[in-house]
ZAMARGU-4260 file (C-alpha; in steps of 0.2 Angstrom, whole numbers, plus 5000, padded with zeros to 4 digits):
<rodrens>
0) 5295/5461/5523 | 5287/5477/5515 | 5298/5489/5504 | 5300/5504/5521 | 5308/5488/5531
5) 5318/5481/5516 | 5322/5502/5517 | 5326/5502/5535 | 5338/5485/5536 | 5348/5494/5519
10) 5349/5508/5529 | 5354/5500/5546 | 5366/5489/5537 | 5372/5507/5529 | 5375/5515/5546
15) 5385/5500/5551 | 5396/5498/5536 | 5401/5517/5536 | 5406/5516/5556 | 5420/5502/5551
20) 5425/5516/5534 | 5427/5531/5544 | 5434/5521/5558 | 5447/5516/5546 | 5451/5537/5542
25) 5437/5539/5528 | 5426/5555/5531 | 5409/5552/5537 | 5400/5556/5520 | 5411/5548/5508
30) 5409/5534/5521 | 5391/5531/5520 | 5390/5535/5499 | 5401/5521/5499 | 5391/5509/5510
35) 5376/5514/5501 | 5381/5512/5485 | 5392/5493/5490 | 5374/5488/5498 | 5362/5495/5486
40) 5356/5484/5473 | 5359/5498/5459 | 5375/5501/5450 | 5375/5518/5444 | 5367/5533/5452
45) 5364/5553/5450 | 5368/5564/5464 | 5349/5566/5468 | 5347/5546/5468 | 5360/5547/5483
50) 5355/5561/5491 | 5337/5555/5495 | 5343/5534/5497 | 5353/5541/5511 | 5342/5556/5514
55) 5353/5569/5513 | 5355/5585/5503 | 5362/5584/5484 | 5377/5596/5492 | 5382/5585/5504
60) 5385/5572/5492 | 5394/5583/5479 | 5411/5581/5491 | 5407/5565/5497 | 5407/5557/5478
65) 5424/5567/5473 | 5431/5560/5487 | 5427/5543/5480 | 5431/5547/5462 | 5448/5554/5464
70) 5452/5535/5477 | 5442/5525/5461 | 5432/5519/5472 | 5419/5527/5460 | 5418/5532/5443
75) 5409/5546/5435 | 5401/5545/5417 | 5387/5554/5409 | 5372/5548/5397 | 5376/5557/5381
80) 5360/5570/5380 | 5361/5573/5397 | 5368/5587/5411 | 5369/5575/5426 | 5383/5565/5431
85) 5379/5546/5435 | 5390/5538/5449 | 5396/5519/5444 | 5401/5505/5457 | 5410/5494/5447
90) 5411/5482/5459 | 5421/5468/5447 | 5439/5475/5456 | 5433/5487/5466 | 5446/5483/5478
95) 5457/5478/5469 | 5460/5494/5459 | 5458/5504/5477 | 5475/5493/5486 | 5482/5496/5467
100) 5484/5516/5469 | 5489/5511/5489 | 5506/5503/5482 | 5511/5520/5477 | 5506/5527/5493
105) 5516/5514/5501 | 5531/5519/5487 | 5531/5535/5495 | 5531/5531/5512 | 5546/5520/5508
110) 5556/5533/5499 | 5552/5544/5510 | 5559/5533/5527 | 5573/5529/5516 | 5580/5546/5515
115) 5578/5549/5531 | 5589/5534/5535 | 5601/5542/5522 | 5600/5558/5532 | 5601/5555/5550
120) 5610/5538/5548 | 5609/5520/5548 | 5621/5521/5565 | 5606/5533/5573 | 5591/5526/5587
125) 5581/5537/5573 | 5588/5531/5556 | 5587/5513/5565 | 5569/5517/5567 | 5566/5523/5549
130) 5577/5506/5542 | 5565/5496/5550 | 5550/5507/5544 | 5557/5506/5526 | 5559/5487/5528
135) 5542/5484/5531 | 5534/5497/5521 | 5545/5487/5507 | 5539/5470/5513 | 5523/5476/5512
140) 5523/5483/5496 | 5531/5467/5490 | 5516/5455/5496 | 5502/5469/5491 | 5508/5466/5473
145) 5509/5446/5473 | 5492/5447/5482 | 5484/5458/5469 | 5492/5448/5455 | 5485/5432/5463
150) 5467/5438/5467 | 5460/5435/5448 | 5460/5418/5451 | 5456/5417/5469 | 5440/5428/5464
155) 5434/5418/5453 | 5437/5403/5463 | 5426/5409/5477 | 5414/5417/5466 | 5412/5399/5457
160) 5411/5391/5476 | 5398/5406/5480 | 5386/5400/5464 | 5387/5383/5467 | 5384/5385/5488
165) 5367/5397/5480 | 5361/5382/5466 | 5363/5369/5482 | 5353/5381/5494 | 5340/5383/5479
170) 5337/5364/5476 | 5334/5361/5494 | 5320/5375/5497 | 5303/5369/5497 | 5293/5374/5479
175) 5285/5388/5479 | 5296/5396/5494 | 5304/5413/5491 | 5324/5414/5494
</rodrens>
């Protein structure tokens, strides 16, 4: 495969990821910086770095990076001596970290259904409604927390099983054959 169709499968792969992000609520730009920067082999980038891998202008990917700074789904340093901003993935708890600033989302949302059970009543077709929605928002909140305090462990575990499924796949390939 040359480098344009290495380029082109990235891209594709890009196009795709970002449709399942903003399907999920995240804006179209912020949507396909993510993508690009989950599927791009690099790990920190400038704004112009993004703006021509996606082929965009550098303003359109001023927002789309605040955006992913202010969720942690990015971060933002700079190189002492410089005047640009560089973009980090740091993809060891990406997730992790992005579902730990949920919980307080999901804290809200349960406080706030909580007072309107307070308000309207427990007794109430609407405060019955706003119980249940506490209750799971609750339950949920509960299970996010064991899950994210279990997913150390289970990370490594499947990064251990990932390595040793890579080394078989290795020693079977013929010598001389590319992976």
């Amino acid at each position: 495969m040359t480098e344009d169709d290495d380029r082109m499968v990235l891209l594709r792969f890009v196009e795709r990821f970002a449709l399942v992000l903003r399907e999920s609520g995240m804006p179209p730009m912020p949507a396909r910086v993510l993508a690009y920067a989950l599927a791009d082999d690099a790990d920190r980038y400038t704004a112009g770095d993004l703006a021509r891998g996606l082929d965009v202008s550098p303003a359109a990917i001023s927002g789309a990076v605040r955006l992913l700074v202010s969720l942690r789904l990015l971060s933002r340093e700079r190189e002492p001596g410089t005047r640009s901003d560089l973009y980090v993935l740091d993809d060891r708890d990406l997730w992790s970290r992005f579902m730990g600033t949920e919980l307080a989302t999901l804290e809200r949302f349960e406080e706030a259904a909580a007072s309107g059970v307070e308000v309207l009543g427990a007794h109430r077709p609407g405060g019955r409604r706003l119980a249940e929605t506490r209750d799971f928002l609750a339950f949920l909140r509960e299970e996010l927390t064991a899950a994210l305090a279990r997913w150390p462990a289970e990370r490594d575990r499947r990064a251990a099983a990932r390595a040793a499924e890579s080394s078989r796949a290795t020693a079977r390939r013929p010598a001389g054959q590319k992976g």
